[in-house]
Backbone as a ProteinNet text record, in pm:
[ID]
protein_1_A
[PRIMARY]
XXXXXXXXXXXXXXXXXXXXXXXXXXXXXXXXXXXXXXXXXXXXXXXXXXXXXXXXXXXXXXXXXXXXXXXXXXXXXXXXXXXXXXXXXXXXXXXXXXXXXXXXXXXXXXXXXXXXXXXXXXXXXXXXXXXXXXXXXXXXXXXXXXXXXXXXXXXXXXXXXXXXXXXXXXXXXXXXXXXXXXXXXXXXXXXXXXXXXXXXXXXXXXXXXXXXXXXXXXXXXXXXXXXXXXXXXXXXXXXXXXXXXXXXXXXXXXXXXXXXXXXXXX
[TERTIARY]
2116.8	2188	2164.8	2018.2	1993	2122.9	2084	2175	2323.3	2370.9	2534.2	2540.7	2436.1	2426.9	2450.8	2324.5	2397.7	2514.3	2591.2	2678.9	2797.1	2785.6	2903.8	2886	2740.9	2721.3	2806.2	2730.5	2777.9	2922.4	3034.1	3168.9	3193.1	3135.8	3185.2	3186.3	3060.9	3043.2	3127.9	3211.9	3311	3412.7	3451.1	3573.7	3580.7	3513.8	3468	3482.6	3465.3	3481.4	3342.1	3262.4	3079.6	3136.5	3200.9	3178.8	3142.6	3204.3	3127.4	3213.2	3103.6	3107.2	3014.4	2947.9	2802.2	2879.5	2807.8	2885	2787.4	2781.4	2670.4	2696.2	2672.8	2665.1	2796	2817.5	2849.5	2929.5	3053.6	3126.8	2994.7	2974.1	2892.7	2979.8	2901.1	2973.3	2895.8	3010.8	2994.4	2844.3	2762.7	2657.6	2688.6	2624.1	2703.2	2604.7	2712.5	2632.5	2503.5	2435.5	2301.7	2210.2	2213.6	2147.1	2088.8	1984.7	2005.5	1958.4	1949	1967.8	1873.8	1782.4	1675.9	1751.4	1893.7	1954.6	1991.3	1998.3	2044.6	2138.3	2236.1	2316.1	2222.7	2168.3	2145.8	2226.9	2230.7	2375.9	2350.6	2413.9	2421.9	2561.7	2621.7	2714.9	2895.4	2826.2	2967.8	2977.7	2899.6	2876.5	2808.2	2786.8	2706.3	2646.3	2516.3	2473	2360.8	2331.7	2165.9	2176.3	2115.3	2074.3	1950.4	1886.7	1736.8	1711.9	1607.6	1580.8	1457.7	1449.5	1332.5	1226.7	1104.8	975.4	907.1	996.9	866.9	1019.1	1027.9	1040.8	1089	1038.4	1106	1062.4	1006.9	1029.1	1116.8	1197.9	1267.7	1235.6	1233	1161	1340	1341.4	1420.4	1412.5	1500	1473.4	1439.2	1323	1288	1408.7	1473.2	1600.3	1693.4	1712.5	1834.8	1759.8	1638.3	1619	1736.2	1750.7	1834.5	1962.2	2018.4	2159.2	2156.6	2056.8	1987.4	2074.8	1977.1	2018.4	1982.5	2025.7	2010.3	2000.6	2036.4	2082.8	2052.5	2022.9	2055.5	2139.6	2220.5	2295.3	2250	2272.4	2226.7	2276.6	2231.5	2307.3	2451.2	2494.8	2599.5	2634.1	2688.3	2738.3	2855.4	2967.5	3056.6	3027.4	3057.8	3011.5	3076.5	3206.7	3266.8	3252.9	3174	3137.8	3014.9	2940.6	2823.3	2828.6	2749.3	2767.2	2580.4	2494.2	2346.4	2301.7	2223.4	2246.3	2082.8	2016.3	1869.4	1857.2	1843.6	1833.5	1675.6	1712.8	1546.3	1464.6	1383.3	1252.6	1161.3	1112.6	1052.9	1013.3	1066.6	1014.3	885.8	902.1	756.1	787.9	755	790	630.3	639.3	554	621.4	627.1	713.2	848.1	885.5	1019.6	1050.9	945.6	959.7	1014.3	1045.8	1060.7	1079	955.6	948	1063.9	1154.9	1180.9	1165.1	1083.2	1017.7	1152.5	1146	1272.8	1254.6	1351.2	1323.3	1313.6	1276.2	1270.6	1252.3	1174.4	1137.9	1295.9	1332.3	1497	1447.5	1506.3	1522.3	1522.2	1380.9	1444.8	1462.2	1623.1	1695.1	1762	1872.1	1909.8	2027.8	2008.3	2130.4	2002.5	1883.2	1781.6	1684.8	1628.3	1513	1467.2	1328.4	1236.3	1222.8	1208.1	1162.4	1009	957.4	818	793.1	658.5	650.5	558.1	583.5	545.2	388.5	283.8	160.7	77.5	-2.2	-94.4	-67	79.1	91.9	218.7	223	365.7	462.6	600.6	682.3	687.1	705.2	696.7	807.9	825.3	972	1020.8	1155.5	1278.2	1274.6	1210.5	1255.5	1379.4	1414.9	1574.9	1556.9	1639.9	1612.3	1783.3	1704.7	1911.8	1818.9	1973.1	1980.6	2107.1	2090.3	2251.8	2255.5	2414.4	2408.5	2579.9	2626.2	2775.3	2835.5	2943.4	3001.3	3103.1	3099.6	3185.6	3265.2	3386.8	3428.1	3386	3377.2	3340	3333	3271	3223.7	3332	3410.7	3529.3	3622	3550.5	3629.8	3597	3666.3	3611.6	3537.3	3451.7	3333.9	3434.7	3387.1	3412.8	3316.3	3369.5	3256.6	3184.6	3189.3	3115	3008.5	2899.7	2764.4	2819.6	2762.1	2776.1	2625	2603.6	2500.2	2534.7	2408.8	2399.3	2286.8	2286.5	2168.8	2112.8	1983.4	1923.5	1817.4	1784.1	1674.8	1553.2	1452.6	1361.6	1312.1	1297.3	1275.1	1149.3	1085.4	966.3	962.2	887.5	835.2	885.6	783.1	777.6	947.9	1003.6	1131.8	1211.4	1230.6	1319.7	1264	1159.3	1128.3	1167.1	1270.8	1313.2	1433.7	1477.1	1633	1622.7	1505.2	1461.7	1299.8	1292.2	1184.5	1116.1	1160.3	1123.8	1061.2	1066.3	1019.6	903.3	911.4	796.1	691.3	588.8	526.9	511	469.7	496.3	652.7	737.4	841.6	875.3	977.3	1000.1	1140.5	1233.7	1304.9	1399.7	1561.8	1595.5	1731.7	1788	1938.4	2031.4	2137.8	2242.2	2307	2217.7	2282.7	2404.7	2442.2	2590.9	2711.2	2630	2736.9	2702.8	2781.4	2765.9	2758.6	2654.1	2624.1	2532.6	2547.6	2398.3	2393.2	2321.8	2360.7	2412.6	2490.5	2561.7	2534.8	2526	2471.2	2446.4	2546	2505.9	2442.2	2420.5	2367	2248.9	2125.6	1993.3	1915.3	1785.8	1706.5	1722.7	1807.7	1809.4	1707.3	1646.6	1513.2	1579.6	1454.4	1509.6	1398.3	1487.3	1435.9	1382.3	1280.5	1265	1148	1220.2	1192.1	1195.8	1273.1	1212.9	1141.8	1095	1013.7	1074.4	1028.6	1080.3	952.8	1036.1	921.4	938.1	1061.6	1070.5	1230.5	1227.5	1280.5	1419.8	1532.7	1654.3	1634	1618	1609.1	1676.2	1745.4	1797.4	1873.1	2011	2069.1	2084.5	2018.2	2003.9	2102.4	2215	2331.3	2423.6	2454.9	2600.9	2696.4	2690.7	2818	2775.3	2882.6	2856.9	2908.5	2961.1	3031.7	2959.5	2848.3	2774.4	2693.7	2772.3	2651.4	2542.5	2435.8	2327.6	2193.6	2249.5	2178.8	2092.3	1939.4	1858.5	1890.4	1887.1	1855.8	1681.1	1650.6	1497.5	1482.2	1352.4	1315.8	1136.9	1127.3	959.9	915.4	813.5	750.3	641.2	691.6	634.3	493.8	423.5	297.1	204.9	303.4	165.6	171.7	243.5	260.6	211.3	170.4	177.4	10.3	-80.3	-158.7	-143.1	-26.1	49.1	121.1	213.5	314.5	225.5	141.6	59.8	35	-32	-104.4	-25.3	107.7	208.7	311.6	338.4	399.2	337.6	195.5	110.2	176	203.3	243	172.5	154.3	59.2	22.5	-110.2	-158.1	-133.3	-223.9	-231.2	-63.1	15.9	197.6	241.4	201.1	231.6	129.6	0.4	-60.6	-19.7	50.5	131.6	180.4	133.3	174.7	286	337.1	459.9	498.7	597.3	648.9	752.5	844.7	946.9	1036.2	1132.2	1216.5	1284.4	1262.7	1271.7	1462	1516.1	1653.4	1654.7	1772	1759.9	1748	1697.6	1652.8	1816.4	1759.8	1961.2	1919.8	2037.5	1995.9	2059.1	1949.2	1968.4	2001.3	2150.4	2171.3	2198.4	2214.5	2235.8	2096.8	1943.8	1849.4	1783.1	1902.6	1853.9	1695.2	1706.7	1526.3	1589.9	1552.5	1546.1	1482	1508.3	1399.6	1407	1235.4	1223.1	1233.5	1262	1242.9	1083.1	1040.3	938.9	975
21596.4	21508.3	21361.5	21333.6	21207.1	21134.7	21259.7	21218.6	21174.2	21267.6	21278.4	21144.5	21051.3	20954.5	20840.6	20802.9	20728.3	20684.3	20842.2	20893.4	20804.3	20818.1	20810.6	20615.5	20572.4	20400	20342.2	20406.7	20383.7	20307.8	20442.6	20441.7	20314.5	20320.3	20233.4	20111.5	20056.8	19926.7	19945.2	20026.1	19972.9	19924.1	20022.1	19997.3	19873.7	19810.2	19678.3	19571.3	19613.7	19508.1	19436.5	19476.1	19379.1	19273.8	19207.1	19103.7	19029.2	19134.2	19091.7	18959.3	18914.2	18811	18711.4	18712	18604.5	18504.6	18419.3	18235.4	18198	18113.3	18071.9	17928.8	17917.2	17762.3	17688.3	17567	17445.6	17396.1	17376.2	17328.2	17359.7	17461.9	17486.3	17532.6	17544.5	17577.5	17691.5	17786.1	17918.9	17890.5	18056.8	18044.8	18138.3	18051.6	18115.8	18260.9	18299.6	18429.1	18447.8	18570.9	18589.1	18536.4	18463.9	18335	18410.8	18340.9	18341.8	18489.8	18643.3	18773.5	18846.9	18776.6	18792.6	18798.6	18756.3	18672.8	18882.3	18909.9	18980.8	18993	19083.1	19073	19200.7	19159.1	19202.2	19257.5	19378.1	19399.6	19498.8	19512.7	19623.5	19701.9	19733.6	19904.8	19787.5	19656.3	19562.7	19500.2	19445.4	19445.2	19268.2	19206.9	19105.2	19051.5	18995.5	18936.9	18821	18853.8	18775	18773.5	18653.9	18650.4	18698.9	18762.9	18753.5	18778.2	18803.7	18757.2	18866	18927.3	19043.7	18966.1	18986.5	18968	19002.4	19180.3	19279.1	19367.2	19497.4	19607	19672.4	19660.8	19724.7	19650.6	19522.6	19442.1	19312.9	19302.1	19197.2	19062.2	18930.3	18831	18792.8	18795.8	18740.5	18670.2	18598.6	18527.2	18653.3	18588.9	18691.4	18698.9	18602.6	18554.1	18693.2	18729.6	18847.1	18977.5	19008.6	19129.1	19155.7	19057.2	19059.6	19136.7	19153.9	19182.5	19329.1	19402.7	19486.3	19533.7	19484.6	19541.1	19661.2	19731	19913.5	19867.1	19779.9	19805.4	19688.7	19729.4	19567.3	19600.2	19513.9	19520.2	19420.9	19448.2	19332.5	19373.5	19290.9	19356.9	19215.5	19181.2	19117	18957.5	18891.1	18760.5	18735.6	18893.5	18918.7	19024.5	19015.8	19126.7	19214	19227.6	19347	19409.5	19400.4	19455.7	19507.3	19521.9	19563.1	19692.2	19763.5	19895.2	19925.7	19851.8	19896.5	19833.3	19927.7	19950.8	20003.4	19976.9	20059.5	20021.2	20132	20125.3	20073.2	20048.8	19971.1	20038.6	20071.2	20167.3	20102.2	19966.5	19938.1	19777.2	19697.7	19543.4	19513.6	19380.9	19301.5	19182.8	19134.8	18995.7	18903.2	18698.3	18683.4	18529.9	18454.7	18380.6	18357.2	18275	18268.5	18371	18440.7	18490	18688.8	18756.2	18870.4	18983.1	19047.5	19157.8	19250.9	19306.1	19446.7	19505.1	19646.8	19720	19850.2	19817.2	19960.7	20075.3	20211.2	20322.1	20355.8	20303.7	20338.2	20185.7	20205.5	20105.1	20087.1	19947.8	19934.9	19920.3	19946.7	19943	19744.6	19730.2	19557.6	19576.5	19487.3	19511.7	19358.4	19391.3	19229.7	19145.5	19245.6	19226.4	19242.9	19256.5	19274.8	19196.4	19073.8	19072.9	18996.4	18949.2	18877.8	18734.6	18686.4	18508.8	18496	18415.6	18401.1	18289.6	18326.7	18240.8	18077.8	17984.2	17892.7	17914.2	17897	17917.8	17783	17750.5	17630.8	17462.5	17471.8	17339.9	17339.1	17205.1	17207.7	17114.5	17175.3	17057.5	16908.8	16850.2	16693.9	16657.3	16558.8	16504.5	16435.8	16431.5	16433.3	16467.3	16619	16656	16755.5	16763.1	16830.1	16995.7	17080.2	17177.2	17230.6	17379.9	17455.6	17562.2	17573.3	17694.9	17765.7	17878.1	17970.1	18083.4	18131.3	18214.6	18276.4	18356.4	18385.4	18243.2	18184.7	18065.1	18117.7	18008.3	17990.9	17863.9	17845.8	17690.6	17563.4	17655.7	17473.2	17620.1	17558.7	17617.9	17743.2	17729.3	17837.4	17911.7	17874.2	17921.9	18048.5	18123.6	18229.2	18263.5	18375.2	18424	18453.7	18393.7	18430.4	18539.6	18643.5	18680.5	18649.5	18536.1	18459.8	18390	18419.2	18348.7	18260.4	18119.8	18010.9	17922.5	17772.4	17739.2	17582.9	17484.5	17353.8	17301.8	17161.7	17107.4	17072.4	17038.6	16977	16894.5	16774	16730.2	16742.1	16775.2	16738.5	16636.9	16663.2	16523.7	16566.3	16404.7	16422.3	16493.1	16530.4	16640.1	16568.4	16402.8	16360.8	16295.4	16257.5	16199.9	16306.2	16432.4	16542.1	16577.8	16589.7	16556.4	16486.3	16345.8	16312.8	16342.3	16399.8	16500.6	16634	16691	16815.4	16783.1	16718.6	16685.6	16814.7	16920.4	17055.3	17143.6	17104.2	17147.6	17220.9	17375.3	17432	17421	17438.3	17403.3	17473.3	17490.4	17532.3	17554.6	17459	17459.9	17335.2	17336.3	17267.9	17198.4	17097.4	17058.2	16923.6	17009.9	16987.1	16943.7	16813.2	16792.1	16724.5	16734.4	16670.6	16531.7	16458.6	16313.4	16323.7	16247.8	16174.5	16291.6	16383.7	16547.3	16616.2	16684.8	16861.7	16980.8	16928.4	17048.3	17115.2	17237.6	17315.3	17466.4	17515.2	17674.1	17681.9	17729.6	17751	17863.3	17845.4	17949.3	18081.3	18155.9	18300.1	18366.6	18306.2	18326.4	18275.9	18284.7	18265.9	18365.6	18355.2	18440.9	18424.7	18304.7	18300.8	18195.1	18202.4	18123.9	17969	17865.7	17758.5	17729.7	17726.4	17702.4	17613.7	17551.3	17432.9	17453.3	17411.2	17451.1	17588.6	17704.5	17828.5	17902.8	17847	17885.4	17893.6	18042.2	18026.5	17924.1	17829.8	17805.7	17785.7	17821.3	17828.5	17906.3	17970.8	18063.6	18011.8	18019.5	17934.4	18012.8	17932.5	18001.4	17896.4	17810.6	17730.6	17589.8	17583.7	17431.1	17373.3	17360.9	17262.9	17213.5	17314.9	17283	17408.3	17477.9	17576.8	17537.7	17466.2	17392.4	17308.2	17381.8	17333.6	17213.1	17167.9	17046.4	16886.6	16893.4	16756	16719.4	16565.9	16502.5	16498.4	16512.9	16464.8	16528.9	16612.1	16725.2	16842.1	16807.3	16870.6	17048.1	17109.4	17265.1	17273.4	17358.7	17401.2	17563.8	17553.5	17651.4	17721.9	17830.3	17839.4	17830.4	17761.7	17718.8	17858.2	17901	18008.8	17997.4	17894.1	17884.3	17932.8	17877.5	17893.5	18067.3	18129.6	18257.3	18361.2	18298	18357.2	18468.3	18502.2	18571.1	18704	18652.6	18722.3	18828.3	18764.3	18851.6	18915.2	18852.2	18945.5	19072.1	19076.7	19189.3	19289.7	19254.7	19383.1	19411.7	19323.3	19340	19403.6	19345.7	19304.8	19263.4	19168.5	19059.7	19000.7	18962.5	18908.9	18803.4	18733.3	18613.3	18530.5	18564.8	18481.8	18450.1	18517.8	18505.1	18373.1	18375.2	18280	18133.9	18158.9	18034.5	17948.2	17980.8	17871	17742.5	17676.7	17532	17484.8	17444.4	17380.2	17239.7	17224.3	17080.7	17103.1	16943.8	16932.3	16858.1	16855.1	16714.1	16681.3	16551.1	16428.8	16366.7	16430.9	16359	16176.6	16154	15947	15975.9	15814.9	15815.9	15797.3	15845	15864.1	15813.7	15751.8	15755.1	15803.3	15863.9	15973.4	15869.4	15877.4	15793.7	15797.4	15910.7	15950.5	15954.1	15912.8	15891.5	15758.6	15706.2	15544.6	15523.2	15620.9	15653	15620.4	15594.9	15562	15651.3	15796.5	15847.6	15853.1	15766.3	15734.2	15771.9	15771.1	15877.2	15840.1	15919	15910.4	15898.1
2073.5	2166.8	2131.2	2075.9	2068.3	1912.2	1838.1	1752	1723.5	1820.4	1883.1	1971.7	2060.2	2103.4	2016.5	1925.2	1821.5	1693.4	1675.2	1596.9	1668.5	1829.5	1906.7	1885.1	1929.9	1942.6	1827.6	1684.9	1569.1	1584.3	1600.2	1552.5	1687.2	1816.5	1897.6	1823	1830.5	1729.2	1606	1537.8	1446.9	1475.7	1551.8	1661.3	1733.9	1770.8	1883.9	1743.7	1633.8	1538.9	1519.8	1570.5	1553.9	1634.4	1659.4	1709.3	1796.6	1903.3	2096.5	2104	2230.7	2301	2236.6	2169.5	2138.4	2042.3	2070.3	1984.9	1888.3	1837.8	1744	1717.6	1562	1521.6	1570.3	1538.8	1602.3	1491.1	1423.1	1313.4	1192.1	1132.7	1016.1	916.6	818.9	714	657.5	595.9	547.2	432.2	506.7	406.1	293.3	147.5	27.8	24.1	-83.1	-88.4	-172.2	-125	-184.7	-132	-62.8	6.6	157.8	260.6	385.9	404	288.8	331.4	418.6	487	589	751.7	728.8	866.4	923.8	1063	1069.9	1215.9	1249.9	1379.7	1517.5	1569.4	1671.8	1810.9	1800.6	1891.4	1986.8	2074.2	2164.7	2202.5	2268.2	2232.6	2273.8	2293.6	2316.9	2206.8	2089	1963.9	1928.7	1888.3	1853.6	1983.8	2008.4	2113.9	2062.2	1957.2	1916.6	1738	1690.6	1547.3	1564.7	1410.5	1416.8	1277.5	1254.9	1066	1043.1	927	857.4	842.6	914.3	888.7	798	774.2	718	697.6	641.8	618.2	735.3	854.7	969.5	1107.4	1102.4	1197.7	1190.1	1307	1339.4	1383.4	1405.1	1537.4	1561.7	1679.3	1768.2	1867.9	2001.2	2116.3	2180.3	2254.1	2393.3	2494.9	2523.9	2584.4	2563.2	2449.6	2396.9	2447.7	2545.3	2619.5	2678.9	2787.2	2905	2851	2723.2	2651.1	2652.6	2634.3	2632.1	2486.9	2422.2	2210.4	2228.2	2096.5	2043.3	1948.3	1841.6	1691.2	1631.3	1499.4	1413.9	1359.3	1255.1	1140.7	1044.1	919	805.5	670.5	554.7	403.6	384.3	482.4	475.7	555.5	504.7	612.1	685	678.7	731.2	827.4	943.1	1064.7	1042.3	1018.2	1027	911.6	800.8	666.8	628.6	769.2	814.9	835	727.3	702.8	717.3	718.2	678.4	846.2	919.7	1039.7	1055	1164.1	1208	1355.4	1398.3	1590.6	1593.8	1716.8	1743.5	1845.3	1801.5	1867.7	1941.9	1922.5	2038	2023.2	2167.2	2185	2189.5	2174.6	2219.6	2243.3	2334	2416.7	2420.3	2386.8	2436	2457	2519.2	2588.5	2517	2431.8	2355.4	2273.8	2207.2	2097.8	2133.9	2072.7	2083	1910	1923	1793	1869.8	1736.7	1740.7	1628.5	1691.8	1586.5	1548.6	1459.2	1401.8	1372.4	1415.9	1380.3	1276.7	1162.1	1041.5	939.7	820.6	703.3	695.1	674.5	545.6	432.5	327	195.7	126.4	66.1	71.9	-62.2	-89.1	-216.9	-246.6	-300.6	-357.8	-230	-100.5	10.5	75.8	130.7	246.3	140.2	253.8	243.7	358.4	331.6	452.8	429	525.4	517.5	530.7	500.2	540.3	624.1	729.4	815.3	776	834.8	846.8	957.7	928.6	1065.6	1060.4	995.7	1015	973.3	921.3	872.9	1006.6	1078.5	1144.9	1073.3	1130	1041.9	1126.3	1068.6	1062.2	1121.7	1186.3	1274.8	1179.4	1211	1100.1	996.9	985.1	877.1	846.6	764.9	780.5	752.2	857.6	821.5	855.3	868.2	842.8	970	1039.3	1171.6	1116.3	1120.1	1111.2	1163.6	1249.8	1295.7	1292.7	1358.7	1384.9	1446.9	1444.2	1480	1572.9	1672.8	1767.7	1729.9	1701.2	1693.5	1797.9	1920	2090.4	2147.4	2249.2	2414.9	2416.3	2455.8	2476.5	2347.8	2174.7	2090.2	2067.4	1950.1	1914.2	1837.7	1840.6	1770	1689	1498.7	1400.2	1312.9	1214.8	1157.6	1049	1004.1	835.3	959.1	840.2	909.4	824.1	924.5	872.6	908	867.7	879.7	901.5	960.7	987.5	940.5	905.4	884.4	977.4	1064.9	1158.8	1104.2	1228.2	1208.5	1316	1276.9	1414.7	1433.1	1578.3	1660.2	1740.1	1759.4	1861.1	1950.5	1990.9	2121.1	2300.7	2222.9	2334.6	2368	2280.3	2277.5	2350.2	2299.3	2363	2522.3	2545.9	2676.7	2739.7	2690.2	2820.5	2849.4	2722.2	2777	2838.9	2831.7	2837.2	2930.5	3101.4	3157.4	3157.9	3128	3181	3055.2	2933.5	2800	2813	2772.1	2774.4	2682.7	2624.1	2572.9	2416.7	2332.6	2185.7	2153.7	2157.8	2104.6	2053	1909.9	1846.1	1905.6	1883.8	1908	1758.4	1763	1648.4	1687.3	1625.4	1681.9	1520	1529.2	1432	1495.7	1432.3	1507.7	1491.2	1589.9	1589.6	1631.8	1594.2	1602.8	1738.9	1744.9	1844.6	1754.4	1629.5	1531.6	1600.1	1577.7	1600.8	1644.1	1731.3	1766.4	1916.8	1941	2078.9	2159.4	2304.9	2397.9	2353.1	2307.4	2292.2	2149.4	2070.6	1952.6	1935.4	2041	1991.5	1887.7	1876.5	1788.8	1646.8	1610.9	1413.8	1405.1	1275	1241.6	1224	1284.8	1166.1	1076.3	989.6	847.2	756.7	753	661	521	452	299.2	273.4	318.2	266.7	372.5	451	530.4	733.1	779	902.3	996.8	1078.1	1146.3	1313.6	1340.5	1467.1	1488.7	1623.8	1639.8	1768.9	1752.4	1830.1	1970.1	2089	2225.7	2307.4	2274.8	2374.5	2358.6	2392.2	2340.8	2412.8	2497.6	2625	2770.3	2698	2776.6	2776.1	2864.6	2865.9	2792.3	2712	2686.9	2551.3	2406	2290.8	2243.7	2284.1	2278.5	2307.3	2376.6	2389	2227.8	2231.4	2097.1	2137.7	2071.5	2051.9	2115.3	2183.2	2265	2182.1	2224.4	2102	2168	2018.5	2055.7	2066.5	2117.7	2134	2057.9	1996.5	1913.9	1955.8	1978	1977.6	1870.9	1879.6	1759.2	1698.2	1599.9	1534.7	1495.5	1486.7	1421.6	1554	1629.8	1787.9	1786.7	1724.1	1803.4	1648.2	1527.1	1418.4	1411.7	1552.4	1532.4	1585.3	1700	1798.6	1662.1	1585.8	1549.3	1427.2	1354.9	1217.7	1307.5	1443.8	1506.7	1545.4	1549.9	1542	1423.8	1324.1	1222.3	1116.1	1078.1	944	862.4	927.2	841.4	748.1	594.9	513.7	531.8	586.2	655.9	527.1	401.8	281.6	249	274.7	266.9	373.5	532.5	624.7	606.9	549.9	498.5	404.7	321.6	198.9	294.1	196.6	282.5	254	383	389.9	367	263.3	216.2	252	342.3	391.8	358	313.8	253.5	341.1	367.1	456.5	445.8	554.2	560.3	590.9	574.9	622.3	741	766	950.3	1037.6	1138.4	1222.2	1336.7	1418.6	1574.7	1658.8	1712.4	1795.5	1963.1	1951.1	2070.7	2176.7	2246.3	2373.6	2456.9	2327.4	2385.3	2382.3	2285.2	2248	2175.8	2063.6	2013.5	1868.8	1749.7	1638.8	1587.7	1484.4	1416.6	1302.5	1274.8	1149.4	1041.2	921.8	796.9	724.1	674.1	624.8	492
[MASK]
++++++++++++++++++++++++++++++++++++++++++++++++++++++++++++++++++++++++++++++++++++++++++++++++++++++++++++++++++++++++++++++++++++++++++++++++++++++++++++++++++++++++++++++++++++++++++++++++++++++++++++++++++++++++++++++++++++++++++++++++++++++++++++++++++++++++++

């Protein structure tokens, strides 16, 4: 029966097209191929809801946020949703404030279409430094979910600076915006890594607004390093792998003006 259960999810999710309801990046641009192959679609039986990225072999990190969606499945192998043929149901969560493991019913195969990112843990990244978020794209607030993952550049910004757009900022999270733009990740597509140098170091849980369309409005990320003893203890994850130190290349300084802050380039 259990089998005839997922046989049936399967063909639904073809049928539905992967795509769902979930939105993502913000005017990005298509990620090339070969590239990015850690990124994966997180879905449940209406079909896309959440990004999330290979840790390991058969764990996921995603937004804790994408419980509520209530996922069954990943998909991955590809940057087109509907060409998503390599598929593993998910056997069991783990939640610890932003962050969320899913552990999979089975190892995937890591090949030249699967692989893992490695984490960022004891070095943090540096403000303004430029990094990349990507996920399924929504064109604005009300467009449609396309299926090419696409991607944005970001920069991060002070802690204390985004605090005053964000008085309510929880605590171990990073905060990352595209001056001058409404680049970035949009309401329904949390859980994709952002990325700087190679390295994951914080995890997309929030753009500060219902609504993709405001400039200058930082997205918020949990910051992966605070949580990197948390996730080795259920992944095994290779510590000597998440210790490599992180070097960041430094975008020009922008102003970030809807907060009237200047951030510097180093």
């Amino acid at each position: 029966m259990q089998g005839l259960h997922k046989f049936l999810l399967f063909h639904l999710l073809t049928c539905l097209g992967r795509t769902g309801h979930g939105s993502g990046i913000i005017s990005g641009t298509n990620v090339i191929e070969n590239t990015m192959l850690y990124m994966v679609s997180v879905q449940n039986n209406r079909g896309h809801v959440c990004g999330g990225f290979f840790v390991s072999d058969q764990f996921v990190i995603t937004a804790a946020r994408c419980e509520e969606l209530n996922p069954t499945v990943v998909f991955f192998g590809t940057h087109t949703l509907t060409d998503a043929l390599k598929y593993e149901y998910i056997e069991e969560t783990y939640k610890h404030d932003g962050i969320m493991i899913l552990e999979l019913s089975r190892k995937v195969e890591l090949d030249n279409s699967v692989q893992t990112i490695p984490l960022a843990s004891q070095i943090g990244v540096k403000e303004n430094a430029q990094c990349q978020v990507a996920g399924w794209s929504k064109i604005s607030t009300h467009g449609k979910t396309v299926e090419q993952l696409t991607m944005v550049d970001v920069h991060v910004i002070n802690p204390q600076i985004c605090k005053k757009e964000r008085p309510n900022l929880p605590a171990n999270v990073i905060c990352a915006v595209a001056c001058g733009t409404n680049k970035g990740f949009c309401q329904g597509d949390p859980g994709g890594p952002l990325v700087c140098n190679g390295f994951a170091v914080g995890v997309a849980s929030d753009n500060g607004k219902f609504n993709c369309d405001h400039q200058d409005v930082p997205n918020v990320y949990a910051d992966i390093s605070k949580y990197i003893q948390w996730i080795s203890s259920i992944t095994d994850v290779d510590m000597l792998q998440v210790q490599l130190q992180l070097a960041v290349s430094f975008a020009p300084s922008c102003v970030h003006s809807k907060m009237e802050v200047l951030v510097m380039s180093v």
